[in-house]
C-alpha positions as a Markdown table, in Angstrom:
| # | Residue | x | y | z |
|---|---|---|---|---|
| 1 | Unk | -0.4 | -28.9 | 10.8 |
| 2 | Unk | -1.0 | -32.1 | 8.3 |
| 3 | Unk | 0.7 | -32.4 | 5.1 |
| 4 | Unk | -0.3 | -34.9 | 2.6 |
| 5 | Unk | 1.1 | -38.5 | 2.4 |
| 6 | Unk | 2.8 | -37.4 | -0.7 |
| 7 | Unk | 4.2 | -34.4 | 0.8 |
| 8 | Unk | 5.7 | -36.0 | 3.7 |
| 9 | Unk | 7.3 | -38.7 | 1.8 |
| 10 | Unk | 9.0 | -36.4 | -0.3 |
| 11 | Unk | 10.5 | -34.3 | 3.4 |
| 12 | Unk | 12.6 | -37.5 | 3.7 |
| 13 | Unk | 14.5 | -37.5 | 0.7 |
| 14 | Unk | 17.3 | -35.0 | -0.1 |
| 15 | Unk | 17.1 | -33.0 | -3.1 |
| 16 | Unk | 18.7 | -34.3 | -6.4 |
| 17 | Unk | 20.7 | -32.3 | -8.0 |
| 18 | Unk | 19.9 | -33.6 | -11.6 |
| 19 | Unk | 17.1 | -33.8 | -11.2 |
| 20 | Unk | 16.5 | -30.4 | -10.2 |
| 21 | Unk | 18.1 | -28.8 | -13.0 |
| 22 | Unk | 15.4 | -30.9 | -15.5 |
| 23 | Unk | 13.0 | -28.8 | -13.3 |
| 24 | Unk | 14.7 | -25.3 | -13.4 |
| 25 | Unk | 15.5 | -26.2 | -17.7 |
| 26 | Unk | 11.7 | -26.9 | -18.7 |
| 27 | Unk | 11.1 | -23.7 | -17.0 |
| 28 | Unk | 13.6 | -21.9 | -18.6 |
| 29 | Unk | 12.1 | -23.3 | -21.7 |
| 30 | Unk | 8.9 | -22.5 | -21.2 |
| 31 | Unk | 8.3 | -26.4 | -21.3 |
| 32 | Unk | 5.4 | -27.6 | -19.3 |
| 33 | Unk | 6.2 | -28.9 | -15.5 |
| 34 | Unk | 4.5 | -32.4 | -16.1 |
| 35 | Unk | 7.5 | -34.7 | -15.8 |
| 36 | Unk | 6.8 | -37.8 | -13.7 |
| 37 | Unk | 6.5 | -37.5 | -9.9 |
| 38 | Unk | 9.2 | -37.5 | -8.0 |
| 39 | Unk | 8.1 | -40.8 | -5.5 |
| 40 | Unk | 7.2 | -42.6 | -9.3 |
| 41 | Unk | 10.5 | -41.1 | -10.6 |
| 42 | Unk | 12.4 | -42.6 | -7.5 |
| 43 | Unk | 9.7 | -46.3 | -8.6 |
| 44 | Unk | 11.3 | -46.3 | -12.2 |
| 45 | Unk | 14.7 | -46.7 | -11.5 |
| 46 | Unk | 14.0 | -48.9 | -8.2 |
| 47 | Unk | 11.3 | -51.3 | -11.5 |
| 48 | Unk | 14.6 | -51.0 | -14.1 |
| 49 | Unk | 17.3 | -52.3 | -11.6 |
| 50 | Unk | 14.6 | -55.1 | -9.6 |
| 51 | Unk | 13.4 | -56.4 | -13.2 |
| 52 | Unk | 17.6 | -56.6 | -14.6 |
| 53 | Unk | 16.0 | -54.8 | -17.5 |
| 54 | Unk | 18.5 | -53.7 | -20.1 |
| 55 | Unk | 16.5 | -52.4 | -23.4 |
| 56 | Unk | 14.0 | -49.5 | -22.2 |
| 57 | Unk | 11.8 | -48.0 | -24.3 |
| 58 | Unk | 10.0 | -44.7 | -23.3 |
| 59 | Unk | 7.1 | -42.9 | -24.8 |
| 60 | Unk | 7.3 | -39.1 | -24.3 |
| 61 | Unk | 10.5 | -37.2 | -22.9 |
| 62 | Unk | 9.8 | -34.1 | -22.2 |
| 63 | Unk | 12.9 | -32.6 | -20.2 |
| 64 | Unk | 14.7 | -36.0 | -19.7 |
| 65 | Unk | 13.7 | -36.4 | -16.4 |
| 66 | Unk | 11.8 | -40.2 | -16.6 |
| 67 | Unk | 15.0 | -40.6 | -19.1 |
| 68 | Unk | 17.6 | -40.3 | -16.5 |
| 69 | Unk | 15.6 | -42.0 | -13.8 |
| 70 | Unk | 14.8 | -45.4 | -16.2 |
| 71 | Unk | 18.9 | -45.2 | -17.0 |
| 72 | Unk | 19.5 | -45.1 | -13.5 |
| 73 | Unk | 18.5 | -48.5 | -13.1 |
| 74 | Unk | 20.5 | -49.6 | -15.5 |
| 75 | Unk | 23.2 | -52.4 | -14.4 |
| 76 | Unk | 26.1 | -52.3 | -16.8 |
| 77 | Unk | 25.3 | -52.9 | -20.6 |
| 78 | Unk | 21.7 | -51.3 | -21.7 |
| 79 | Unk | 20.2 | -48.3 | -23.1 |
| 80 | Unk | 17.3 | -46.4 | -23.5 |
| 81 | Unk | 15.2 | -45.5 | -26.5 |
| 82 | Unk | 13.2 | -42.3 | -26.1 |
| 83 | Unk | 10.2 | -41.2 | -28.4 |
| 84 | Unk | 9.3 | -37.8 | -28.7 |
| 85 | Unk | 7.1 | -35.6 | -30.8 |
| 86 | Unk | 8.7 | -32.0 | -30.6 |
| 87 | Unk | 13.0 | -31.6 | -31.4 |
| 88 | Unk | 13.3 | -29.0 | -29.2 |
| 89 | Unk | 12.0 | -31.1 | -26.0 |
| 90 | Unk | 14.2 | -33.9 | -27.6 |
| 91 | Unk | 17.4 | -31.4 | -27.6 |
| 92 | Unk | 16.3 | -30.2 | -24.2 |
| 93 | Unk | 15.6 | -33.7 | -22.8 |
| 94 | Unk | 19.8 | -34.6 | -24.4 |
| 95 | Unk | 21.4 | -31.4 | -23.0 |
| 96 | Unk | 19.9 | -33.1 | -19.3 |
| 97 | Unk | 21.3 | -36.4 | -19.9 |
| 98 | Unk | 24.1 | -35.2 | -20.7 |
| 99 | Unk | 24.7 | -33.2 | -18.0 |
| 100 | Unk | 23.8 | -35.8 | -15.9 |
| 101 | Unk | 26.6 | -38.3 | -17.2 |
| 102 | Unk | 23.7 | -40.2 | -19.1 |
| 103 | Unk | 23.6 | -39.1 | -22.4 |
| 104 | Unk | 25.6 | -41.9 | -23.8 |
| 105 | Unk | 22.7 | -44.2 | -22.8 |
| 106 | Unk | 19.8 | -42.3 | -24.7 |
| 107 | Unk | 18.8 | -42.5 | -28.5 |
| 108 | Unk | 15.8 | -40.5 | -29.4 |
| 109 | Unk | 13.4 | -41.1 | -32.4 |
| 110 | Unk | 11.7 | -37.6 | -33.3 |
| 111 | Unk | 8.1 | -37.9 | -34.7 |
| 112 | Unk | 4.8 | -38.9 | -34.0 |
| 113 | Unk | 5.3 | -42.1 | -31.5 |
| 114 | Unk | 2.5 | -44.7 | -33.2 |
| 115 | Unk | 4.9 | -44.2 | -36.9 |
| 116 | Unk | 8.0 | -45.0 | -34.4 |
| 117 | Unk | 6.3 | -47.8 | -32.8 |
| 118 | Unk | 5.4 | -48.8 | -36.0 |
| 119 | Unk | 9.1 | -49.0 | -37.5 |
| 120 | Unk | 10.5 | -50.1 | -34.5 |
| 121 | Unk | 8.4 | -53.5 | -34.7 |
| 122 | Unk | 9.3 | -53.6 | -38.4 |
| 123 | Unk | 12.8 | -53.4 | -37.6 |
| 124 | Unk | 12.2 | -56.2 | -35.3 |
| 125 | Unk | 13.0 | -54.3 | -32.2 |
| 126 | Unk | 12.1 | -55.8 | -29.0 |
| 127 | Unk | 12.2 | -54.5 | -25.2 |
| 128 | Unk | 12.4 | -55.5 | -21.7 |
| 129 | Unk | 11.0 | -52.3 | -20.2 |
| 130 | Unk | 8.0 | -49.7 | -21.4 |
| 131 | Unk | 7.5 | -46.5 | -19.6 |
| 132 | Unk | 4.4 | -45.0 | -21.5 |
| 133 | Unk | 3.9 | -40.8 | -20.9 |
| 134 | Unk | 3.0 | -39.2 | -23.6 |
| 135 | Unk | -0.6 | -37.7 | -25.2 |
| 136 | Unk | -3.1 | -39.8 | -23.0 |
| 137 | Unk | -5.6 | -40.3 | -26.2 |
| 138 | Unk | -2.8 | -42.7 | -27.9 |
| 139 | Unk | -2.2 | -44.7 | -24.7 |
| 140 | Unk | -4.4 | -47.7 | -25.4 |
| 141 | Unk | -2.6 | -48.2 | -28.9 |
| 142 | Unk | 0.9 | -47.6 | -27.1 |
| 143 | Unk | -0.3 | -50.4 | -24.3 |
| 144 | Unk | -0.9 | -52.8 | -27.6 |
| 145 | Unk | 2.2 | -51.8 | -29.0 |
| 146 | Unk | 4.5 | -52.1 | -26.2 |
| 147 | Unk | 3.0 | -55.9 | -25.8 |
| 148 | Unk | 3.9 | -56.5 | -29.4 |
| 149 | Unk | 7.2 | -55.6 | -28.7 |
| 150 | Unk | 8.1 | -57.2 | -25.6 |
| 151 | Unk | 10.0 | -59.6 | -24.3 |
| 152 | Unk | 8.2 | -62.2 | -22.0 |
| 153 | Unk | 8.4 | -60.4 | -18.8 |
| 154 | Unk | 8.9 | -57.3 | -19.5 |
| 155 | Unk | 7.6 | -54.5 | -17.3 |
| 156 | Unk | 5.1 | -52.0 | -18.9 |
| 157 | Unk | 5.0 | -48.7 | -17.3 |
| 158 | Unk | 2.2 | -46.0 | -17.8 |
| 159 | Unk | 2.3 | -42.4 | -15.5 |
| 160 | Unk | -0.7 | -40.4 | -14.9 |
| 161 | Unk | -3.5 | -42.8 | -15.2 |
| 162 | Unk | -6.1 | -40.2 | -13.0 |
| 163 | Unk | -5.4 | -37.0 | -14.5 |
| 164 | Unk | -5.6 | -35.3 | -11.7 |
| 165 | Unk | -9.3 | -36.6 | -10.5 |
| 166 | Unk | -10.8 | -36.9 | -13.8 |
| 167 | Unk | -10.8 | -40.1 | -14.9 |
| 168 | Unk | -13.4 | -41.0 | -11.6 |
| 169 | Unk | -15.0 | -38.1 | -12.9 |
| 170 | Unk | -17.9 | -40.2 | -14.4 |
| 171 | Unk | -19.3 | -36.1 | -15.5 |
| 172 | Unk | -16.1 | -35.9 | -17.4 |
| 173 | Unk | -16.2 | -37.3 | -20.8 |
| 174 | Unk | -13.6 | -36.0 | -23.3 |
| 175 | Unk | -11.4 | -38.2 | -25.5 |
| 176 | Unk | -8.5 | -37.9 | -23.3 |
| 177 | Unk | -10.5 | -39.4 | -20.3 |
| 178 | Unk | -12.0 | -41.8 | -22.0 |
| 179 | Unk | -8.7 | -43.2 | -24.1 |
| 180 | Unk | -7.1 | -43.4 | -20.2 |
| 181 | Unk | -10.0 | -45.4 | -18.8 |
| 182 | Unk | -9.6 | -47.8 | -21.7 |
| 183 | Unk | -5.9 | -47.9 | -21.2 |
| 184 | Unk | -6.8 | -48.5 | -17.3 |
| 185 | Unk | -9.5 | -51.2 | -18.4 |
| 186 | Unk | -7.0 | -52.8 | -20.3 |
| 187 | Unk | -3.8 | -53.2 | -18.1 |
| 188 | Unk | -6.5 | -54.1 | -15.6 |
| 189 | Unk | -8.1 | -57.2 | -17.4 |
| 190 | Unk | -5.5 | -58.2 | -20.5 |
| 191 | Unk | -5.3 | -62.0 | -19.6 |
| 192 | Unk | -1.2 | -61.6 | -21.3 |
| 193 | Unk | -0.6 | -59.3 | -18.3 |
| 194 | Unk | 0.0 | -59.4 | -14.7 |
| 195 | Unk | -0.4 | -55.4 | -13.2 |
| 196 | Unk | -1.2 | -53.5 | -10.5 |
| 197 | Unk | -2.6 | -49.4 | -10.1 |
| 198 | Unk | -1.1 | -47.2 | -8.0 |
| 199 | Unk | -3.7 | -44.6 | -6.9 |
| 200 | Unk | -0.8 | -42.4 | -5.3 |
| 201 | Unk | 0.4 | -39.4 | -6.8 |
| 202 | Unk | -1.9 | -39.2 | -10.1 |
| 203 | Unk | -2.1 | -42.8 | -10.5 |
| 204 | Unk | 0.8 | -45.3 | -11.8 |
| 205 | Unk | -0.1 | -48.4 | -14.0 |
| 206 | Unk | 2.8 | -51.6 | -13.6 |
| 207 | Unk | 1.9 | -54.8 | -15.5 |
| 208 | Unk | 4.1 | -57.8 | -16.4 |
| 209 | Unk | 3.8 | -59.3 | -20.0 |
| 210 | Unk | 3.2 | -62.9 | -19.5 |
């Protein structure tokens, strides 16, 4: 019998108990099951802890589960701030941090993300570490802002960046589709970044700001 390469991948690691209860809450909230993949998940804290990152910024929570795996990474000092649209997902995505030991890390800004981005650049916030998952029509403006608030060398993050075939679905042309192939053209060709694609999974965008 074949399995897929993601499938086997995933049969050599043990399951996490943290993790797994962000699974079993958005469930039991009736929250949709579209947290970041597991391998990726394991990728963000492995890109937080390699890059010495300390001020993370993340675009969409959810349940908390890219939350706890960016404030994994964390080495001593350092915090994560967390954008997201809907309260409840916000509390959800808390009671999961906290549960986890993590919640101390984690500040979340309710609201519509561009308003926050915008504030947060008025406030003169800067960060060392972007992970962008949130409505895919907004990424390309939450690429631009994430380089407007960046350190030099910070590492910009965005998850799903093949929606699940559709984006080299040249027949599929909706806003969402095309708002991620701009985002994909972007990160691609920006001459202030340095990235990569990962086609694994449903596709993981990691670029360097210059």
């Amino acid at each position: 019998m074949k399995i897929s390469d993601e499938q086997y991948v995933e049969s050599l690691y043990m399951e996490d108990d943290d993790l797994a209860r962000v699974k079993a809450g958005l469930a039991a909230h009736g929250m949709p099951d579209i947290s970041v993949h597991d391998g990726y998940g394991r990728l963000l804290t492995l890109l937080v802890a390699m890059s010495g990152a300390s001020r993370l910024l993340e675009i969409g929570a959810l349940g908390g589960y890219s939350g706890i795996c960016l404030v994994r990474g964390l080495k001593g000092e350092g915090s994560l701030v967390s954008l997201e649209l809907l309260p409840n997902y916000a509390e959800v995505a808390q009671a999961h941090m906290n549960a986890a030991g993590l919640g101390d890390k984690v500040t979340y800004i309710i609201g519509d993300a561009k308003e926050s981005l915008t504030k947060l650049k008025e406030a003169g916030r800067t960060f060392d570490f972007f992970f962008i998952d949130a409505d895919k029509e907004g990424y390309p403006v939450y690429l631009n802002e994430a380089i407007a608030l960046a350190e030099p060398g910070a590492v910009i993050v965005g998850d799903n960046i093949l929606l699940r075939g559709r984006t080299t679905n040249m027949d599929k042309q909706g806003p969402s589709v095309q708002a991620v192939r701009s985002f994909n053209e972007a990160i691609a060709s920006d001459e202030r970044l340095i990235s990569t694609i990962l086609p694994g999974y449903d596709g993981l965008a990691i670029a360097i700001v210059k």
